[in-house]
C-alpha positions as a Markdown table, in Angstrom:
| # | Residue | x | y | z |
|---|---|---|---|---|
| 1 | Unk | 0.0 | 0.0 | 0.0 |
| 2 | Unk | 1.3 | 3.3 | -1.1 |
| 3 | Unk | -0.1 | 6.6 | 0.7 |
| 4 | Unk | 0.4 | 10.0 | 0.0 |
| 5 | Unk | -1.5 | 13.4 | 0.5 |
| 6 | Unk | -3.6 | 15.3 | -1.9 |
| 7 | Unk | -6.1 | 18.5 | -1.4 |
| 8 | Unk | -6.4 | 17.6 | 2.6 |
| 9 | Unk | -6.9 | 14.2 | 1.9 |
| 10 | Unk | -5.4 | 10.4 | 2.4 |
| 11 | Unk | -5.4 | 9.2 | -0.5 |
| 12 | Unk | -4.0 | 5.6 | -0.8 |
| 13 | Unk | -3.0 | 3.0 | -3.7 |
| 14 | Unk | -3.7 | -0.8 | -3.2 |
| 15 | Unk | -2.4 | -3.5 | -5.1 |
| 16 | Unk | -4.4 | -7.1 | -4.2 |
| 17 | Unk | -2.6 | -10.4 | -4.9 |
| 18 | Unk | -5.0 | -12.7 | -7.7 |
| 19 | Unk | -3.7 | -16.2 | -7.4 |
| 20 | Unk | -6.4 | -18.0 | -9.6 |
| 21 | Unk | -3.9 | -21.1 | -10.7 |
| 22 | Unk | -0.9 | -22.1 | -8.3 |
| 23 | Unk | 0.8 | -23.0 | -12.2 |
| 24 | Unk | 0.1 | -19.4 | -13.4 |
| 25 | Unk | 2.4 | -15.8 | -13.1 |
| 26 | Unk | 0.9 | -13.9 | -9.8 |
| 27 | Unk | -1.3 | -10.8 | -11.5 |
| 28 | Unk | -2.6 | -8.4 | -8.6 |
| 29 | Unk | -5.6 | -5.9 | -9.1 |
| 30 | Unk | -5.6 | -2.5 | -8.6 |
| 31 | Unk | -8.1 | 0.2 | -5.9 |
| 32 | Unk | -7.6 | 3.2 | -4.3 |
| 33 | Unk | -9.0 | 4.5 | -1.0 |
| 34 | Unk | -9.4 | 8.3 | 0.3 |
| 35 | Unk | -9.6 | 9.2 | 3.8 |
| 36 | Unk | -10.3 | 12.7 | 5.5 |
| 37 | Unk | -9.9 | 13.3 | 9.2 |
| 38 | Unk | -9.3 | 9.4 | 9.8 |
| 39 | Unk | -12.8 | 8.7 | 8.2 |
| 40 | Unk | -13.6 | 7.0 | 4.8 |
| 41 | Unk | -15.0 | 9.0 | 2.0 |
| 42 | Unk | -14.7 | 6.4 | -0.9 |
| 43 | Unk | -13.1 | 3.9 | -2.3 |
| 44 | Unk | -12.5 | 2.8 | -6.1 |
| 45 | Unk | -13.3 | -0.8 | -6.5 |
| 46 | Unk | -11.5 | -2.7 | -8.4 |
| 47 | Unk | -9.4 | -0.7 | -11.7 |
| 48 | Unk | -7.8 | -3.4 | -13.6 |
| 49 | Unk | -5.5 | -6.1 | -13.9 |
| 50 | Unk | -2.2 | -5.7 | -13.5 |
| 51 | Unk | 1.5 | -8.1 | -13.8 |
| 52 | Unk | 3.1 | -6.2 | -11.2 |
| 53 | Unk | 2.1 | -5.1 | -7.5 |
| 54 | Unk | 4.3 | -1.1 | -8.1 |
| 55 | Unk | 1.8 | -0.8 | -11.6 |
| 56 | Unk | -1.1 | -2.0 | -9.3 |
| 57 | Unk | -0.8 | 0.3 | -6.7 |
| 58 | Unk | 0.3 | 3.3 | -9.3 |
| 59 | Unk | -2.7 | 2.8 | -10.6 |
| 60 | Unk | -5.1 | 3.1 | -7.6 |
| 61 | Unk | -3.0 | 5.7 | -6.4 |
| 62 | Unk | -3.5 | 7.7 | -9.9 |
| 63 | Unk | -7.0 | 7.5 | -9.3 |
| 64 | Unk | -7.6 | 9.2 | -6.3 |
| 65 | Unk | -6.6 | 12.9 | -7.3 |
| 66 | Unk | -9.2 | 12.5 | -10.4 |
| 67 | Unk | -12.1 | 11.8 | -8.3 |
| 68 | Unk | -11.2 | 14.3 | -5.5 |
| 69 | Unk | -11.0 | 16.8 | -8.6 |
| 70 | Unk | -14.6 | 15.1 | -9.9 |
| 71 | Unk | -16.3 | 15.5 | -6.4 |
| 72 | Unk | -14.7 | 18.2 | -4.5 |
């Protein structure tokens, strides 16, 4: 997990191991998670697919500016 600040906010990107097949390559999902004043204010779901756990967690962390600009 990979935190940072942004406009007041937590904002974090989460990278989530995906093990379907003990014979295939580990792939991880991406989400991100915002947080003001130690309380949740949303969360992404899911946001793709991804080979490696740093593009994973680039990913959710990428998203969190964009919807604090979208909602703010």
């Amino acid at each position: 997990m990979e935190s940072e600040r942004y406009k007041g906010c937590g904002v974090w990107g989460h990278a989530i191991i995906q093990q379907e097949d003990i014979l295939l390559p580990e792939r991880y999902t991406a989400g991100g998670t915002i947080t003001q004043n130690n309380s949740l204010v949303e969360t992404s779901g899911i946001l793709g697919h991804f080979d490696t756990e740093d593009e994973a967690r680039h990913v959710g962390l990428a998203w969190t500016p964009a919807w604090i600009d979208c909602h703010g």
